[in-house]
gemmi code that builds the backbone of each chain (N, CA, C; Angstrom):
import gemmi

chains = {
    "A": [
        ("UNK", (-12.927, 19.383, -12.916), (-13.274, 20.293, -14.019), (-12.244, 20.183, -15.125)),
        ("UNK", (-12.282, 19.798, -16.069), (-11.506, 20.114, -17.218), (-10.454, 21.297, -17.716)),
        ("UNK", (-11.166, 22.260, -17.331), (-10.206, 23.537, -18.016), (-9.592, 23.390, -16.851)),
        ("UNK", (-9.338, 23.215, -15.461), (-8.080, 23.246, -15.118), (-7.428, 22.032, -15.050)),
        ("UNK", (-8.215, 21.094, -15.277), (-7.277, 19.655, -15.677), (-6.076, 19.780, -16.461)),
        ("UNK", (-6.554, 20.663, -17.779), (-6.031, 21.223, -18.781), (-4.618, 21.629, -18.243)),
        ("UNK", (-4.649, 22.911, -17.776), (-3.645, 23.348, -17.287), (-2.693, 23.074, -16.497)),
        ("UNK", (-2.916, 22.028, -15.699), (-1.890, 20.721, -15.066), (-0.729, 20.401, -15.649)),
        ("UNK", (0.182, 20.963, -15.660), (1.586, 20.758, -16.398), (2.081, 19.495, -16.531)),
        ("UNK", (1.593, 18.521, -15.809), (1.393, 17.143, -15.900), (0.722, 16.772, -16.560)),
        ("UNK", (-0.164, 17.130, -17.091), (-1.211, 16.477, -18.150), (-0.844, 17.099, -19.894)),
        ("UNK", (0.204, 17.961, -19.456), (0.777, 18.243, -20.845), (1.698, 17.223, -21.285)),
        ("UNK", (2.179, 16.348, -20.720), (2.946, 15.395, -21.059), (2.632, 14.609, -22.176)),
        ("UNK", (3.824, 14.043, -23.232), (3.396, 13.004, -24.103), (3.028, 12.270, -23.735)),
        ("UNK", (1.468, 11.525, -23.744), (1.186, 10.330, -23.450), (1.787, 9.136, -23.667)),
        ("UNK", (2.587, 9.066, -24.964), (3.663, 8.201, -25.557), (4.790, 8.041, -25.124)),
        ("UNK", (5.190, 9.201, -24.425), (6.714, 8.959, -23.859), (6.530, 7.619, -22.761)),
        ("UNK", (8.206, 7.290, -23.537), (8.521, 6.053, -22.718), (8.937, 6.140, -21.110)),
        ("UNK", (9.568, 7.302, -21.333), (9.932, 8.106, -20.043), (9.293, 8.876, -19.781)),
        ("UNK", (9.211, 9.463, -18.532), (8.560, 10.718, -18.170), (9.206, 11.694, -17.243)),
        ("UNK", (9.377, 12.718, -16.956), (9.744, 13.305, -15.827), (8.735, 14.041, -14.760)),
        ("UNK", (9.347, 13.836, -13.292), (8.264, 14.238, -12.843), (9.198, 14.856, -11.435)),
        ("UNK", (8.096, 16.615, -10.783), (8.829, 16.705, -10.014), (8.842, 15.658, -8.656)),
        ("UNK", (10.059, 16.090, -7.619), (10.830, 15.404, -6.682), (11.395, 16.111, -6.266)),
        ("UNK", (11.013, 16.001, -4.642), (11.921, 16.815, -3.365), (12.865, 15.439, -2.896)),
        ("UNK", (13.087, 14.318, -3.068), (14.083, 13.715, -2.870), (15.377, 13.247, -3.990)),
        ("UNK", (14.550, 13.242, -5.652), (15.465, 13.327, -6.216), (15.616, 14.502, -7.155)),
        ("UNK", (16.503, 14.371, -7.818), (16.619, 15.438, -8.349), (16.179, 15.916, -9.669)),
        ("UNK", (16.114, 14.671, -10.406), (15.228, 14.465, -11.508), (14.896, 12.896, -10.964)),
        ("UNK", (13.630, 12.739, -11.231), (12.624, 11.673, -11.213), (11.899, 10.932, -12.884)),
        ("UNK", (13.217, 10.122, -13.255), (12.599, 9.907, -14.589), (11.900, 8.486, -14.532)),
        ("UNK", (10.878, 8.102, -14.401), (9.726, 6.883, -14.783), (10.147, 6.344, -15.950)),
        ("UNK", (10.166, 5.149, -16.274), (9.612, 4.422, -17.493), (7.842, 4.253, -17.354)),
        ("UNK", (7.455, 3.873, -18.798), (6.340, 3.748, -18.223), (5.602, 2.686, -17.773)),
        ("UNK", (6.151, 1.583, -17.932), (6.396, 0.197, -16.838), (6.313, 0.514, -15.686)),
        ("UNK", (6.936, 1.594, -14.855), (7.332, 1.642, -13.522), (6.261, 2.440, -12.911)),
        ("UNK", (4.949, 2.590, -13.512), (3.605, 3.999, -13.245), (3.190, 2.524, -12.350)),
        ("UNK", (2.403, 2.791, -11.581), (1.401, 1.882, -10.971), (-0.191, 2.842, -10.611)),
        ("UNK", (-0.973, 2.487, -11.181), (-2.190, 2.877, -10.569), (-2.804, 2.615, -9.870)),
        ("UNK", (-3.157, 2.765, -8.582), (-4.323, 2.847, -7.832), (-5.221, 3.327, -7.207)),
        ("UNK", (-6.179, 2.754, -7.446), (-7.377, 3.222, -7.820), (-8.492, 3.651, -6.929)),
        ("UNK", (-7.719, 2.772, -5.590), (-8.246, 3.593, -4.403), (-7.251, 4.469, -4.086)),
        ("UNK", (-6.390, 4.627, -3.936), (-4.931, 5.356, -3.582), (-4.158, 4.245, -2.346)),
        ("UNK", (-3.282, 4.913, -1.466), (-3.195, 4.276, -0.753), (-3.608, 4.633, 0.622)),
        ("UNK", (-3.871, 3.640, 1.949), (-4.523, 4.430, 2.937), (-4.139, 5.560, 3.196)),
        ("UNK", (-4.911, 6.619, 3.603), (-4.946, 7.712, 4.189), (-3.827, 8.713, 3.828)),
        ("UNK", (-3.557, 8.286, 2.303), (-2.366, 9.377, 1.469), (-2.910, 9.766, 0.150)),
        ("UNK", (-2.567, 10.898, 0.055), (-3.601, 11.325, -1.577), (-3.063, 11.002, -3.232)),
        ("UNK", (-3.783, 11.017, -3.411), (-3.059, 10.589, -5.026), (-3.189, 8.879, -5.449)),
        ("UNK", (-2.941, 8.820, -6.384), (-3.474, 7.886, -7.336), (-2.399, 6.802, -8.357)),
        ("UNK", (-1.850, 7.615, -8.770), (-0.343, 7.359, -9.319), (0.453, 7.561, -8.835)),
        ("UNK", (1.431, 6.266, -8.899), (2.555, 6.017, -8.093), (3.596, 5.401, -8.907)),
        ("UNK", (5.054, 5.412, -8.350), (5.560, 4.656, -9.632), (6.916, 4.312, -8.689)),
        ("UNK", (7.566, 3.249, -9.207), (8.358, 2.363, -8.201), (9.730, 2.668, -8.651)),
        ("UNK", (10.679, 3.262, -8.349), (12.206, 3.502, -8.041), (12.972, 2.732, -7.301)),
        ("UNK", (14.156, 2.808, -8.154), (15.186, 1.606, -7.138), (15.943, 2.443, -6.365)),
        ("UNK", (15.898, 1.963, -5.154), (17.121, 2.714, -3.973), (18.320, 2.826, -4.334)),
        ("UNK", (18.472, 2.209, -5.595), (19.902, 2.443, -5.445), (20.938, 1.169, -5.254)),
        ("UNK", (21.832, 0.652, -6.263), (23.344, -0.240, -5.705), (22.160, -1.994, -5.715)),
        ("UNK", (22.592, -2.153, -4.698), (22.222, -3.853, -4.824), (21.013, -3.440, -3.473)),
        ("UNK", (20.631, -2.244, -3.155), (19.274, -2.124, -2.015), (18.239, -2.781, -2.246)),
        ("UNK", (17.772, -3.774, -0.993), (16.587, -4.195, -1.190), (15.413, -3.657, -1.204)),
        ("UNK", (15.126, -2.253, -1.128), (14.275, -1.488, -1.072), (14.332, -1.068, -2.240)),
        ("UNK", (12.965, -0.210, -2.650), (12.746, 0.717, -3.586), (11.863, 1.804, -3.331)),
        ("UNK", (11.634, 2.936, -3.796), (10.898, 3.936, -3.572), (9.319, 3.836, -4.092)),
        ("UNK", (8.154, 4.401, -3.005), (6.846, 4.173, -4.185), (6.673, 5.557, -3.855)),
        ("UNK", (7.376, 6.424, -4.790), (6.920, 7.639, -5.420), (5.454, 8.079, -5.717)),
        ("UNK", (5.276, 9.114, -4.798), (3.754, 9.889, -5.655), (4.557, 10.583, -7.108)),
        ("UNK", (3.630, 10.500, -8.058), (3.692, 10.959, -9.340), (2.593, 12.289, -9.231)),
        ("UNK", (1.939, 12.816, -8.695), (1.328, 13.459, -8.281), (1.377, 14.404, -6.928)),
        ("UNK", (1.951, 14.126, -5.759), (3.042, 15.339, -4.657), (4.466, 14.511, -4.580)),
        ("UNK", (5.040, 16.409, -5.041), (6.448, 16.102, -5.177), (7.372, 15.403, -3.683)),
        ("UNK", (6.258, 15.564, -3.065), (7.007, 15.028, -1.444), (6.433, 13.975, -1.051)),
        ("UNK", (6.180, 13.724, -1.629), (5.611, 11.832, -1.068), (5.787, 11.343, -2.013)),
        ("UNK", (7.111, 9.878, -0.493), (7.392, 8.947, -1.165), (7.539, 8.293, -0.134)),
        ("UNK", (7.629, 6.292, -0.031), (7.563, 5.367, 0.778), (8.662, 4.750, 0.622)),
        ("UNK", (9.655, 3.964, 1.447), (9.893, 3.039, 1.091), (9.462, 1.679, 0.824)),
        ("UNK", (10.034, 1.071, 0.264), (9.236, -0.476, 0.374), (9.603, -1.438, 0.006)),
        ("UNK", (9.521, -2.863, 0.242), (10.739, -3.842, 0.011), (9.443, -5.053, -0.420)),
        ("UNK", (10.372, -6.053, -1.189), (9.282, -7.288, -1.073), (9.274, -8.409, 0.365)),
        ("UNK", (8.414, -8.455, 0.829), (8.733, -9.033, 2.172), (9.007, -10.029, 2.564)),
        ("UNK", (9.492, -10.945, 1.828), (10.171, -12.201, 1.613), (11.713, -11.724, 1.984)),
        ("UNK", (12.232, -11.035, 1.562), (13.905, -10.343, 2.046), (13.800, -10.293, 3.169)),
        ("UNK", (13.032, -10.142, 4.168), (13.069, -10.464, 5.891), (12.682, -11.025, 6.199)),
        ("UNK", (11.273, -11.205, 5.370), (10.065, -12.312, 6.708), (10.340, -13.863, 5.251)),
        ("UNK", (10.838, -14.286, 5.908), (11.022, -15.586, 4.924), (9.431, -16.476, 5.072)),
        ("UNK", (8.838, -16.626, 6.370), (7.767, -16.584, 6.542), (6.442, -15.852, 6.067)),
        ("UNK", (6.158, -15.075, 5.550), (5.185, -14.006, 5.549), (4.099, -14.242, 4.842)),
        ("UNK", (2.988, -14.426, 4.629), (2.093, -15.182, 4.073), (0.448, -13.880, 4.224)),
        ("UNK", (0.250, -13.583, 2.795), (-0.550, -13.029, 2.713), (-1.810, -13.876, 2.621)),
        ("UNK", (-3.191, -13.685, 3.377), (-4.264, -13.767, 3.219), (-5.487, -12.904, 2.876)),
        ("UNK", (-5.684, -13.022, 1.314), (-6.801, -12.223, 1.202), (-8.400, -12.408, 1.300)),
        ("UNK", (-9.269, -11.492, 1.980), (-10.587, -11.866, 1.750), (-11.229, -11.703, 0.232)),
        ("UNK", (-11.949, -12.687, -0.126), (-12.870, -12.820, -1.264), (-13.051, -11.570, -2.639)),
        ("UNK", (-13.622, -10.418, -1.776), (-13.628, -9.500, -2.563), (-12.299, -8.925, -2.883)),
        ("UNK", (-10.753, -8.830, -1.823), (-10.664, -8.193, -2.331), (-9.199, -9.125, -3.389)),
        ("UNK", (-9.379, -10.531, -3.255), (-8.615, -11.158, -4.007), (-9.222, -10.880, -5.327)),
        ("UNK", (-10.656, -10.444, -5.664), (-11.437, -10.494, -6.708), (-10.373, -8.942, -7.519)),
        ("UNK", (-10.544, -7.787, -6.270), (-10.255, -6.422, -6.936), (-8.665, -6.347, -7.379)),
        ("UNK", (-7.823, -7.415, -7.035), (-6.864, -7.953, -7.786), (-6.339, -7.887, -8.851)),
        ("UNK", (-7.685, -9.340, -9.133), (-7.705, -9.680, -10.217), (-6.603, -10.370, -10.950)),
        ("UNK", (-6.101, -11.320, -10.080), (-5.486, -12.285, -10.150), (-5.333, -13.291, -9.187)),
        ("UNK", (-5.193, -14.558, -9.110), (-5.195, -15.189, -7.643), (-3.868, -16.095, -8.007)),
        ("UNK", (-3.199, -16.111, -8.692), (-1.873, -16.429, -9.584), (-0.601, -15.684, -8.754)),
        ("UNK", (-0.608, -16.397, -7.326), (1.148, -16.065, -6.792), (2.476, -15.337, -7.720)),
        ("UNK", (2.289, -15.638, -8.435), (3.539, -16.122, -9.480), (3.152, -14.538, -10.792)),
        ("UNK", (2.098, -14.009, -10.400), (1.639, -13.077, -11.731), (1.330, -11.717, -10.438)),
        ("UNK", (1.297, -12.194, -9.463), (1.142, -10.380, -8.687), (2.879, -10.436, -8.238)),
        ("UNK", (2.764, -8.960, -7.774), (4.153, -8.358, -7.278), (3.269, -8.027, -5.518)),
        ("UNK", (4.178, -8.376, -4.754), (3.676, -8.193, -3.284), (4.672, -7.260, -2.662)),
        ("UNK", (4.637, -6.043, -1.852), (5.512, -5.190, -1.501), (5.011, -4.924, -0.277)),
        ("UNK", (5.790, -4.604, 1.229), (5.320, -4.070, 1.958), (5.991, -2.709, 2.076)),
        ("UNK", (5.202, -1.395, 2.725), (5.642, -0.494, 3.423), (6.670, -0.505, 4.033)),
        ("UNK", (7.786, 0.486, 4.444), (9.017, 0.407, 5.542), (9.239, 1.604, 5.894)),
        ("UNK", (9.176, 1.240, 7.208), (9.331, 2.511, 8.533), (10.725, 2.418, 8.391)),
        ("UNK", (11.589, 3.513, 7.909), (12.920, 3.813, 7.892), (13.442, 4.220, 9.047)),
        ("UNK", (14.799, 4.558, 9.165), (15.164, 5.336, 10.082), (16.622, 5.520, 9.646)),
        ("UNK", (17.205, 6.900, 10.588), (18.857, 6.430, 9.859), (19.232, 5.180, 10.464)),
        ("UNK", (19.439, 4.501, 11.050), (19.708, 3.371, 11.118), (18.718, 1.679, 10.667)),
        ("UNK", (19.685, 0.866, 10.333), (18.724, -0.094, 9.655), (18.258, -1.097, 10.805)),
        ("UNK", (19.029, -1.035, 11.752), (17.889, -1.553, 12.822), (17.070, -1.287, 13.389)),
        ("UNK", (16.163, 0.168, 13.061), (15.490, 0.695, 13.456), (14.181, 0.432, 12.825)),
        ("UNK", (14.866, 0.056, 11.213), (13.559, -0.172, 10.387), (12.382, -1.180, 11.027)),
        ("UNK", (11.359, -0.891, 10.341), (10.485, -2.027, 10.207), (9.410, -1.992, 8.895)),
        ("UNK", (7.841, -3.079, 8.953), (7.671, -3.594, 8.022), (6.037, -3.410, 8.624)),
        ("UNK", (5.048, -2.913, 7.369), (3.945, -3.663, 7.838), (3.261, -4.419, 6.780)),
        ("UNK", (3.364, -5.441, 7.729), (2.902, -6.800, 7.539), (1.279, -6.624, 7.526)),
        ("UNK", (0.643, -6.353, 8.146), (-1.190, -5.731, 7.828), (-1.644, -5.612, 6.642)),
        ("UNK", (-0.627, -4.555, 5.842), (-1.497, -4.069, 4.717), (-0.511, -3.617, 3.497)),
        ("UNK", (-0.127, -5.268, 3.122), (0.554, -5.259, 1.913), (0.061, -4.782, 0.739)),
        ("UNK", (1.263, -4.162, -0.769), (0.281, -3.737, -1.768), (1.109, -4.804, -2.717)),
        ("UNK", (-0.836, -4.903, -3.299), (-0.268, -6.234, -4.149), (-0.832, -5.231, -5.777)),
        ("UNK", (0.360, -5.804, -6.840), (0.259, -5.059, -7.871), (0.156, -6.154, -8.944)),
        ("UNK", (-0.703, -6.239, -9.930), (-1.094, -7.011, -11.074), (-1.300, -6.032, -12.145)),
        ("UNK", (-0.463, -6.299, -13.692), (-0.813, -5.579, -14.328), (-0.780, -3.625, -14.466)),
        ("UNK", (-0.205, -2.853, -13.791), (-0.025, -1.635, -13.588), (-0.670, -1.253, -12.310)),
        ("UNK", (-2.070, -2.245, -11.783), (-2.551, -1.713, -10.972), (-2.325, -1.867, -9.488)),
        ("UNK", (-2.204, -0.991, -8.818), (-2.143, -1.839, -7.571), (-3.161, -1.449, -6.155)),
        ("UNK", (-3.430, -2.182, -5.131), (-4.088, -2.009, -4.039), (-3.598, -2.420, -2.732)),
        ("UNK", (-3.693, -1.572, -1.784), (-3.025, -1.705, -0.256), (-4.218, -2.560, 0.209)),
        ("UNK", (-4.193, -3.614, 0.411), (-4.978, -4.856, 1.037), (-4.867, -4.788, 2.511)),
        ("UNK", (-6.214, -4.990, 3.181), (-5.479, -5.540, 4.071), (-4.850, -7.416, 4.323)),
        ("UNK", (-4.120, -7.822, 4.982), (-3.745, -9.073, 5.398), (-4.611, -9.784, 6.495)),
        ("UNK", (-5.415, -11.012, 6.023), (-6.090, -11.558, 7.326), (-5.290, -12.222, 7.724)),
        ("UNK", (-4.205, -12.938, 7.446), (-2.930, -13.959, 8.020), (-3.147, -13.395, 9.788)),
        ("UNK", (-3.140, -14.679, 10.592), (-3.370, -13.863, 11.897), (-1.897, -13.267, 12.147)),
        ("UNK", (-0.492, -13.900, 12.101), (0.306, -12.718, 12.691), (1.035, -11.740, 11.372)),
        ("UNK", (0.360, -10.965, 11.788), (0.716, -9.834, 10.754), (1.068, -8.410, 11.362)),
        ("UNK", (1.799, -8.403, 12.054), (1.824, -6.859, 12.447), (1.905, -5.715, 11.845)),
        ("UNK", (1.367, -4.499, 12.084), (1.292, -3.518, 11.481), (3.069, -2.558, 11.396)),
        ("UNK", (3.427, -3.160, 12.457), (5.199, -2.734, 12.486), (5.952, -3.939, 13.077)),
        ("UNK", (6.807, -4.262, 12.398), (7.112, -5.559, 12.637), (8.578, -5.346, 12.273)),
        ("UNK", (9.608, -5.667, 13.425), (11.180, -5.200, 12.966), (11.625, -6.424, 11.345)),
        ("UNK", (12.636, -5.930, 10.749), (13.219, -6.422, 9.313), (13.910, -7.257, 10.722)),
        ("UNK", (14.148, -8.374, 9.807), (14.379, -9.909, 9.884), (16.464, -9.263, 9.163)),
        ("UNK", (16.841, -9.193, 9.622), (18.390, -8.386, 9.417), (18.900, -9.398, 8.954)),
        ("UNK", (19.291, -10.165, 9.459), (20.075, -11.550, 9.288), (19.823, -12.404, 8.361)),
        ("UNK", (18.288, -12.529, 7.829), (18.417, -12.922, 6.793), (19.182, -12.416, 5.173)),
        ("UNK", (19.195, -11.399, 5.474), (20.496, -10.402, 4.141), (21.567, -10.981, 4.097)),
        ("UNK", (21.898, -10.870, 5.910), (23.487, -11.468, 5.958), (23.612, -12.990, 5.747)),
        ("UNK", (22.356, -14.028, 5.781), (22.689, -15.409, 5.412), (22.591, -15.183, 3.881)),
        ("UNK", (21.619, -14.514, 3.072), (21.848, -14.517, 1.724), (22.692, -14.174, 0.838)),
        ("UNK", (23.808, -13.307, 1.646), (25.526, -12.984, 0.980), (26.198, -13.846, 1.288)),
        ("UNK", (26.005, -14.736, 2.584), (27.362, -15.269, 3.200), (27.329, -16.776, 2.021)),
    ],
    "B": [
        ("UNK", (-25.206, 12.554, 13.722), (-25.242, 10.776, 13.598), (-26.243, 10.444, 13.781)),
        ("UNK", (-26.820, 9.331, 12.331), (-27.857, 8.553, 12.603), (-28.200, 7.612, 13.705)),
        ("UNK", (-29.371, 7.569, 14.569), (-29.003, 6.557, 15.463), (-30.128, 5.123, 15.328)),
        ("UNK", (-29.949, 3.785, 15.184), (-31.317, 3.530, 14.692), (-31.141, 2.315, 15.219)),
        ("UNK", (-32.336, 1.330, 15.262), (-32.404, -0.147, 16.335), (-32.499, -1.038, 15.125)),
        ("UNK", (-31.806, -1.944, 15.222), (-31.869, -3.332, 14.181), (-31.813, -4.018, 14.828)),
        ("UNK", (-32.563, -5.404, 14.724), (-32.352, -6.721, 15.051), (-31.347, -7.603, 14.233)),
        ("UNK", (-31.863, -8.686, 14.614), (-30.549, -9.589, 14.082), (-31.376, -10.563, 12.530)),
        ("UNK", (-30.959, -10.055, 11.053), (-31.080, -10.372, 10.303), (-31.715, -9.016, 9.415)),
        ("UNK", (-31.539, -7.893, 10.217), (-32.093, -6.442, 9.723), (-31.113, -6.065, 8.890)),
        ("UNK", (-31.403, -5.238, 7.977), (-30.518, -4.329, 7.379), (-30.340, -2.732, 7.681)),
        ("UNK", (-29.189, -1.880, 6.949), (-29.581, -0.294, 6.920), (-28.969, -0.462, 5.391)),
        ("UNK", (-29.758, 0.495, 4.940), (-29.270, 0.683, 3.108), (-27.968, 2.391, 3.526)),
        ("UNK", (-27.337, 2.182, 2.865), (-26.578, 2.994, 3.204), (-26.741, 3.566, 1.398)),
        ("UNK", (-26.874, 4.633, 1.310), (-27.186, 5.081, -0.562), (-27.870, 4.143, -1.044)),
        ("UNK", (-27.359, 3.568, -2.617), (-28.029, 2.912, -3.511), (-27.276, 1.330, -3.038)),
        ("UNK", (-26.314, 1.298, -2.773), (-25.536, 0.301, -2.955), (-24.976, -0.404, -1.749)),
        ("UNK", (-24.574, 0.170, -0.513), (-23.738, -0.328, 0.502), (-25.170, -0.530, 1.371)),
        ("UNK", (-24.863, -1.972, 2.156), (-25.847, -2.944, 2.764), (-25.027, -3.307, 4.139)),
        ("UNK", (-25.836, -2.799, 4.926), (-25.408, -3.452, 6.033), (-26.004, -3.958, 7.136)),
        ("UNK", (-25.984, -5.307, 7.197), (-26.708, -6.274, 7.787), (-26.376, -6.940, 9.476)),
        ("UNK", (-27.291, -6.820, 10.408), (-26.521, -7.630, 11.613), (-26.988, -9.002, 11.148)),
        ("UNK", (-25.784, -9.732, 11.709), (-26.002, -11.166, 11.431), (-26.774, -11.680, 12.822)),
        ("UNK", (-25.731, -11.060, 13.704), (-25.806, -12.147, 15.031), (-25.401, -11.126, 15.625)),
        ("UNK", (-26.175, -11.409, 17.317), (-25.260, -10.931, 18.703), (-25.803, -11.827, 19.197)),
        ("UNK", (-23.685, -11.656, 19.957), (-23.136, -12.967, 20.808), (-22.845, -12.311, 22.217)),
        ("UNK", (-23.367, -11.809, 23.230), (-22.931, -10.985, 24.491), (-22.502, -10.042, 23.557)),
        ("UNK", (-21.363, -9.361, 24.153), (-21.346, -7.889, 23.574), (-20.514, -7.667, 21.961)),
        ("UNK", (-20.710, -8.717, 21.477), (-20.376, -8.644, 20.293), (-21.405, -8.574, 18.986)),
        ("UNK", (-21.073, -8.265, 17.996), (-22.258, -7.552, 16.672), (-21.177, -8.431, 15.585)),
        ("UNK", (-21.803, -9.000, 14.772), (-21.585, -9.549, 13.673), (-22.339, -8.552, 12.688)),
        ("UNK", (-21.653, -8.168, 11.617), (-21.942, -7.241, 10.648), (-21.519, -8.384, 9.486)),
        ("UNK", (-22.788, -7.779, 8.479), (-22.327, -8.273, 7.141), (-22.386, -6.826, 6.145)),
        ("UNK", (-21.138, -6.717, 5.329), (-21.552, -5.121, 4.330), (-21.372, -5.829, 2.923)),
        ("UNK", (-22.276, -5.525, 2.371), (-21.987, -5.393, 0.902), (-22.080, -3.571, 0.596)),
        ("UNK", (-20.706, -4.202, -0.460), (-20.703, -2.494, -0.891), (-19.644, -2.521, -2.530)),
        ("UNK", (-19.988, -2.101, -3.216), (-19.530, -1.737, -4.503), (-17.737, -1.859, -4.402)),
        ("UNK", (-17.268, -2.394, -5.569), (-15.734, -2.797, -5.199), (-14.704, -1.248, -5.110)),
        ("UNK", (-15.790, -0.365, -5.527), (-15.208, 1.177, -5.294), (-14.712, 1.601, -4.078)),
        ("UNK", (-15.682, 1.578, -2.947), (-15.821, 1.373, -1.726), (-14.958, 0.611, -1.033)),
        ("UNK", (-14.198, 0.587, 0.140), (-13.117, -0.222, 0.393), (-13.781, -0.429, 1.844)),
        ("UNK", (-13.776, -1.398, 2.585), (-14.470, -1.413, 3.474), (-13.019, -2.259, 4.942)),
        ("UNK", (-12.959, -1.320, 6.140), (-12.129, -1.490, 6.933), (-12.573, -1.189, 8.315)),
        ("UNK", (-11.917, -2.490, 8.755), (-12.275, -2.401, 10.952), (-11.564, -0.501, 11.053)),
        ("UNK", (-12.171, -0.253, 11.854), (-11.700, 1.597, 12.103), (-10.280, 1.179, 12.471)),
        ("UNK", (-9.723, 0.564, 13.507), (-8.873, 0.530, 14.254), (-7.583, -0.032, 12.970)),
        ("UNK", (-8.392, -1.095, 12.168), (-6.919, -1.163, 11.147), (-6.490, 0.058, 10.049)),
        ("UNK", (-7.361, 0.299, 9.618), (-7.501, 1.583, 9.058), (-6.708, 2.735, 9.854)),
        ("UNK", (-7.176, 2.909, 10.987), (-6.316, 4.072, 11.608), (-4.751, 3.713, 11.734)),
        ("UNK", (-4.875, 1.974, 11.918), (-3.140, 2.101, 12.252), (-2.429, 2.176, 10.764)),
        ("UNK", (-3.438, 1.895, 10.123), (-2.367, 1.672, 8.418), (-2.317, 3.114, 7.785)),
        ("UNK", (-3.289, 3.582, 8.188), (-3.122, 5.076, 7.983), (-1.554, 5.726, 8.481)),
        ("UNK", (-1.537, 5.543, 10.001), (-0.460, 6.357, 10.484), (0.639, 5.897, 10.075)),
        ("UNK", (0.701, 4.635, 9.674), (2.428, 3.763, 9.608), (2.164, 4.388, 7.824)),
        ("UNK", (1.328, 4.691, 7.462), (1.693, 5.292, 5.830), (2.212, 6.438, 5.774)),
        ("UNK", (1.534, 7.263, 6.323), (2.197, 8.314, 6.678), (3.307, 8.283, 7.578)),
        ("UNK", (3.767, 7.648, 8.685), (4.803, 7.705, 8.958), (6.139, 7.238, 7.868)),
        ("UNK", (5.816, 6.626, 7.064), (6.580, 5.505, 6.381), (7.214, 6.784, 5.228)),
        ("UNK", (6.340, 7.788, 5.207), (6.869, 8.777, 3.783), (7.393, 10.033, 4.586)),
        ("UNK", (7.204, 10.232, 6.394), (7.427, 11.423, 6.713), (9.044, 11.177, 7.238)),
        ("UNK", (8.939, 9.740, 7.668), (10.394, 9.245, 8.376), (11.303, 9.364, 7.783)),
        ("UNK", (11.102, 8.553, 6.682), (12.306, 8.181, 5.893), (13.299, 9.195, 5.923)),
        ("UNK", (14.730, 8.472, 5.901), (15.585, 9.608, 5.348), (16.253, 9.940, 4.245)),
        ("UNK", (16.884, 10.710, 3.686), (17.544, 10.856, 2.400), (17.775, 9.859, 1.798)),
        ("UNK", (18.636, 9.431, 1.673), (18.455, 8.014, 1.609), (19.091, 6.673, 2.500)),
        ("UNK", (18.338, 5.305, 2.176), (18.264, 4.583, 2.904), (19.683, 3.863, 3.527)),
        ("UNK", (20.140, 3.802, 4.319), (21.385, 2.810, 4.775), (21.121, 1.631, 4.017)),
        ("UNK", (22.339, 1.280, 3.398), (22.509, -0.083, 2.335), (23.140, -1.431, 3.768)),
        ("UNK", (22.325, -2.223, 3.424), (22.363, -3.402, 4.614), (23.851, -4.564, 4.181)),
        ("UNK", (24.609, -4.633, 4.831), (25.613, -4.936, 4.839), (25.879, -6.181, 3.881)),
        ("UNK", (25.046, -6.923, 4.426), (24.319, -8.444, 3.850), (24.043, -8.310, 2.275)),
        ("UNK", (23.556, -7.366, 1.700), (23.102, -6.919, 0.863), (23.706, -6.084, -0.723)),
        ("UNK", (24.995, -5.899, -0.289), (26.143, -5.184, -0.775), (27.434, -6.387, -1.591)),
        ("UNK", (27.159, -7.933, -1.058), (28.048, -8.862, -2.084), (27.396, -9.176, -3.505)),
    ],
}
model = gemmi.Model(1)
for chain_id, residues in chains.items():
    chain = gemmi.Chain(chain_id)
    for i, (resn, *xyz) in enumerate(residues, 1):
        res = gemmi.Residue()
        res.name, res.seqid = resn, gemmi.SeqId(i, " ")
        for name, pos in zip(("N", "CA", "C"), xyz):
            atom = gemmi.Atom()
            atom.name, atom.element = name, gemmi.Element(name[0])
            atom.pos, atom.b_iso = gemmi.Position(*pos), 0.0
            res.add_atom(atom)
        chain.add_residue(res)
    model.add_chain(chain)
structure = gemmi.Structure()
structure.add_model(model)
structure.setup_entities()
C-alpha cells in the first residue's frame, strides 16, 4: 500500500545521496555508498528482504558483511571463494545463467555464505548456493558442480601460503 | 493437497504460467520437466531446505566480529 510505504523512514531518504545511513544492531552507524546496495530480486533463500549491501570486515579481512538494508539484524558473512577453495567452480543451469545476465567470468562478482564461529577453524562455506552479483543485482544460485557442499570447512592454509 | 495421475509425457498447469511435465519413469524414479516464469525460482525441496538453514544459520551465528586469519594480516 502506498500511504504506508510513505511513511517508511527509509523511503524518506535522498534518492541521490551518495551515502546512505541505515539502521544496525552490529554496527553502529551503517553508512552504504551507493555502489555497495545490491538488489535482489528474489531475496535470498529463506531470509526476508530484498536489499542488501556489502561491508568490509574490517583491516586486510577476507570477509565482508551482506547486510540487510531492510532488518536491522540481519547480516551474513561472506567471502569470495577462491580465498579457500582455490578449486571451486561454479555451475550454472540455463535459466538461471540467463537471470544473471551475464555469462562473462570476469564481469560477475561470486561470493559464498560463511558459517562463523568465534573461532576461525570452526568456520565454513557453502559451496551449493553461491550469490553471483552483475551490475547491482544479485541472486543466490544454486551450484550444479557435483562437489559442492552445502558446509564445507575454509581451506585455512591457503591465507597462510598467500602471506608467506 | 491436490492429488492427480499423469503419465509419462502429461502435464499439470500450475496458474497461467508454471508447467509441469513427467518426462520419464525409470523404477522408482520421476523425471520432471518445469517451466516457470524467471520470477519463480524453482528448487529440489531438500536443497532448498539445507540452503535455507545454513542462511539463516550464517546471520544467527556469526559473532561480533569476525577473527582476522593470521595468514591474512601481512
Amino acid at each position: 500500500m502506498l500511504v504506508s510505504k510513505a511513511q517508511d523512514p527509509k523511503e524518506l531518504l535522498p534518492p541521490m545521496a551518495t551515502q546512505s545511513q541505515f539502521p544496525s544492531t552490529r554496527f553502529e552507524t551503517l553508512e552504504v555508498t551507493e555502489s555497495a546496495i545490491i538488489d535482489f530480486p528474489a531475496g535470498l533463500i529463506g531470509l526476508p528482504g530484498r536489499r542488501w549491501a556489502l561491508v568490509p570486515a574490517g583491516g586486510e579481512s577476507p570477509f565482508r558483511w551482506l547486510h540487510s538494508l531492510e532488518d536491522a539484524d540481519l547480516a551474513l558473512p561472506v567471502a569470495a571463494p577462491w580465498t579457500f577453495f582455490p578449486d571451486f567452480a561454479v555451475e550454472l543451469s540455463d535459466a538461471d545463467s540467463e537471470l544473471v545476465g551475464s555469462d562473462d567470468p570476469d564481469a560477475v562478482e561470486v561470493l559464498v555464505t560463511v558459517r562463523a564461529t568465534t573461532e576461525l577453524s570452526g568456520f565454513s562455506a557453502n559451496l551449493r548456493a553461491p550469490i553471483v552479483i552483475f551490475e547491482g543485482r544479485g541472486h543466490q544460485l544454486i551450484n550444479e558442480a557435483p562437489d559442492a557442499p552445502v558446509r564445507a570447512s575454509l581451506q585455512l592454509e591457503r591465507l597462510a601460503d598467500r602471506a608467506a | 493437497m491436490l492429488i492427480i495421475t499423469r503419465r509419462p509425457d502429461q502435464k499439470v498447469m500450475i496458474g497461467d504460467d508454471v508447467v509441469v511435465e513427467v518426462l520419464e519413469i525409470v523404477g522408482n524414479q520421476v523425471r520432471l520437466g518445469v517451466q516457470a516464469p524467471q520470477s519463480i525460482r524453482v528448487f529440489r525441496e531438500e536443497i532448498w531446505l539445507a540452503v535455507k538453514e545454513e542462511n539463516r544459520a550464517a546471520a544467527q551465528d556469526a559473532p561480533q566480529t569476525l577473527p582476522a586469519p593470521a595468514g591474512a594480516a601481512g
